[in-house]
N, C-alpha and C positions, 0 to 999 in steps of 0.2 A: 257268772260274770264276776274279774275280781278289778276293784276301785278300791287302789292304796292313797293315801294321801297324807303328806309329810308334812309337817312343820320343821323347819331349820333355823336356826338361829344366826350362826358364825358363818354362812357361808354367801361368798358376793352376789348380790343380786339378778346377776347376768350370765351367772356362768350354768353348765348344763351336768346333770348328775346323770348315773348309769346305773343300770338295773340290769348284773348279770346274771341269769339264768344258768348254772352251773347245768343243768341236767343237761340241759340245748344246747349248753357252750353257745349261747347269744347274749348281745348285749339290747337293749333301750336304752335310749336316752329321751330326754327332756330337760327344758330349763327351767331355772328355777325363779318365782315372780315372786315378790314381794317375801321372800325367805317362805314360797308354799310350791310343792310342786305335784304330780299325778300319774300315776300308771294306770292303765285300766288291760283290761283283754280277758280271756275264758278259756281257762284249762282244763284239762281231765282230770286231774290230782294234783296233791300238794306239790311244790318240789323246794331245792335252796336256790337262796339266793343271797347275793352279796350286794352293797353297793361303792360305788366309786365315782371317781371326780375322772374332769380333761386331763388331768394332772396323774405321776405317779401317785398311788395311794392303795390303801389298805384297809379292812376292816377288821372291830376288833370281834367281830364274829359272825358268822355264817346264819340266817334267819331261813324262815321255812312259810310260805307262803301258799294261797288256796283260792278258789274263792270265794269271795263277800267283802266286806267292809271294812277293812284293815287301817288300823292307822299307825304313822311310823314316825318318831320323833328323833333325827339326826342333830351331830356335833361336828362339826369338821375342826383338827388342830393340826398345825403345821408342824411338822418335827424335821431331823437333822439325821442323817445316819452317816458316821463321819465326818468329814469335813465341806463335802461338795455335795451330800446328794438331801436334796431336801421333798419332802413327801406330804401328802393329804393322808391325815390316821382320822376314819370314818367312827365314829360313836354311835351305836345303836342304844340312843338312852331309852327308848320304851316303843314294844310293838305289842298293840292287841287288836283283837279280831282274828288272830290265828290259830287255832285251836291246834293246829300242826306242830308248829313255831312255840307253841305251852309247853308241850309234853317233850319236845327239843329239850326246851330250858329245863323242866323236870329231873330229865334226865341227866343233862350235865351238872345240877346240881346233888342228884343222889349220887353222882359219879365221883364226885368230888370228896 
Protein backbone atom coordinates (compact mmCIF):
# COMPACT_ATOMS: atom_id res chain seq x y z
CA UNK A 1 0.00 0.00 0.00
CA UNK A 2 1.47 3.50 -0.90
CA UNK A 3 0.07 6.76 1.35
CA UNK A 4 2.03 9.88 -0.13
CA UNK A 5 1.09 12.91 1.67
CA UNK A 6 2.21 16.63 0.80
CA UNK A 7 2.56 19.65 2.46
CA UNK A 8 2.26 22.80 -0.04
CA UNK A 9 2.79 26.01 0.77
CA UNK A 10 2.23 28.62 -2.19
CA UNK A 11 -0.28 26.82 -3.81
CA UNK A 12 -4.40 28.08 -3.69
CA UNK A 13 -6.30 26.30 -1.50
CA UNK A 14 -8.93 24.92 -3.92
CA UNK A 15 -7.35 24.01 -6.67
CA UNK A 16 -6.54 20.16 -7.57
CA UNK A 17 -2.94 18.83 -8.15
CA UNK A 18 -2.05 15.66 -10.35
CA UNK A 19 -0.09 12.70 -10.04
CA UNK A 20 1.30 11.48 -13.31
CA UNK A 21 2.22 8.03 -13.43
CA UNK A 22 4.79 8.11 -16.36
CA UNK A 23 5.07 4.23 -16.56
CA UNK A 24 0.91 4.05 -17.00
CA UNK A 25 0.76 7.29 -18.81
CA UNK A 26 -2.16 8.04 -16.09
CA UNK A 27 -3.02 10.79 -14.29
CA UNK A 28 -4.67 11.30 -10.29
CA UNK A 29 -5.77 14.04 -9.09
CA UNK A 30 -6.87 15.36 -5.92
CA UNK A 31 -7.46 18.75 -4.17
CA UNK A 32 -5.65 20.27 -2.34
CA UNK A 33 -7.26 21.29 1.68
CA UNK A 34 -5.73 23.57 3.81
CA UNK A 35 -2.28 23.55 1.67
CA UNK A 36 -2.33 19.16 2.53
CA UNK A 37 -3.22 16.83 -0.08
CA UNK A 38 -3.08 12.53 -0.62
CA UNK A 39 -2.61 9.78 -2.81
CA UNK A 40 -2.89 6.38 -1.75
CA UNK A 41 -3.13 2.97 -3.98
CA UNK A 42 -0.84 -0.41 -4.28
CA UNK A 43 1.57 -1.20 -6.80
CA UNK A 44 3.94 -3.87 -7.83
CA UNK A 45 7.05 -1.77 -7.97
CA UNK A 46 8.54 1.46 -7.89
CA UNK A 47 7.84 3.49 -11.01
CA UNK A 48 8.30 7.84 -11.95
CA UNK A 49 6.31 10.14 -11.37
CA UNK A 50 5.71 13.74 -11.87
CA UNK A 51 3.56 16.23 -10.54
CA UNK A 52 1.32 19.00 -12.00
CA UNK A 53 -1.31 21.68 -11.55
CA UNK A 54 -5.01 22.35 -13.66
CA UNK A 55 -2.79 24.76 -15.28
CA UNK A 56 0.17 24.42 -17.89
CA UNK A 57 3.08 23.49 -15.68
CA UNK A 58 6.12 21.52 -15.19
CA UNK A 59 8.49 19.91 -12.90
CA UNK A 60 11.71 20.58 -11.80
CA UNK A 61 12.26 16.94 -11.72
CA UNK A 62 11.02 13.53 -12.10
CA UNK A 63 10.64 11.55 -8.47
CA UNK A 64 10.42 7.72 -8.17
CA UNK A 65 7.83 6.36 -5.95
CA UNK A 66 6.75 2.63 -4.13
CA UNK A 67 5.09 1.54 -1.53
CA UNK A 68 4.88 2.85 2.20
CA UNK A 69 4.91 6.02 3.60
CA UNK A 70 6.27 8.81 1.55
CA UNK A 71 6.16 12.21 2.27
CA UNK A 72 6.35 15.07 -0.38
CA UNK A 73 6.98 18.76 0.29
CA UNK A 74 5.87 21.03 -2.93
CA UNK A 75 6.55 24.79 -4.18
CA UNK A 76 4.41 25.85 -6.90
CA UNK A 77 5.99 29.43 -8.71
CA UNK A 78 4.45 31.25 -11.53
CA UNK A 79 6.85 31.90 -14.32
CA UNK A 80 6.58 33.63 -17.96
CA UNK A 81 7.90 31.99 -21.20
CA UNK A 82 7.86 34.84 -23.41
CA UNK A 83 5.47 37.38 -23.45
CA UNK A 84 1.97 35.39 -23.34
CA UNK A 85 2.50 32.06 -21.91
CA UNK A 86 2.58 31.92 -18.30
CA UNK A 87 3.11 28.31 -16.34
CA UNK A 88 2.97 26.37 -12.89
CA UNK A 89 7.11 25.42 -12.21
CA UNK A 90 6.45 22.56 -9.62
CA UNK A 91 9.28 22.29 -6.76
CA UNK A 92 10.12 19.03 -5.31
CA UNK A 93 11.76 20.63 -2.09
CA UNK A 94 11.94 17.18 -0.14
CA UNK A 95 10.55 13.57 -0.72
CA UNK A 96 11.45 10.75 1.84
CA UNK A 97 10.14 7.41 2.38
CA UNK A 98 11.45 6.39 -1.06
CA UNK A 99 14.20 4.32 -1.01
CA UNK A 100 13.66 4.25 -5.00
CA UNK A 101 13.33 7.96 -5.41
CA UNK A 102 17.13 7.92 -2.91
CA UNK A 103 19.17 6.06 -5.21
CA UNK A 104 17.32 8.24 -8.29
CA UNK A 105 18.85 11.22 -6.58
CA UNK A 106 22.16 9.24 -5.82
CA UNK A 107 22.53 8.78 -8.87
CA UNK A 108 22.06 12.06 -10.50
CA UNK A 109 24.20 13.55 -8.20
CA UNK A 110 27.30 11.01 -8.91
CA UNK A 111 26.32 11.95 -12.45
CA UNK A 112 26.97 15.14 -12.09
Amino acid sequence: MMDIRFQEESMIMTMKIYLYTIMHDTYESTLVKNGEFSFEGNFDHPFPVSFATGRISATDRNSFIENGQIQVKLKKEVKTRGKDIEYDWIIVEQLSGSKSDQVFQNYLDFKD
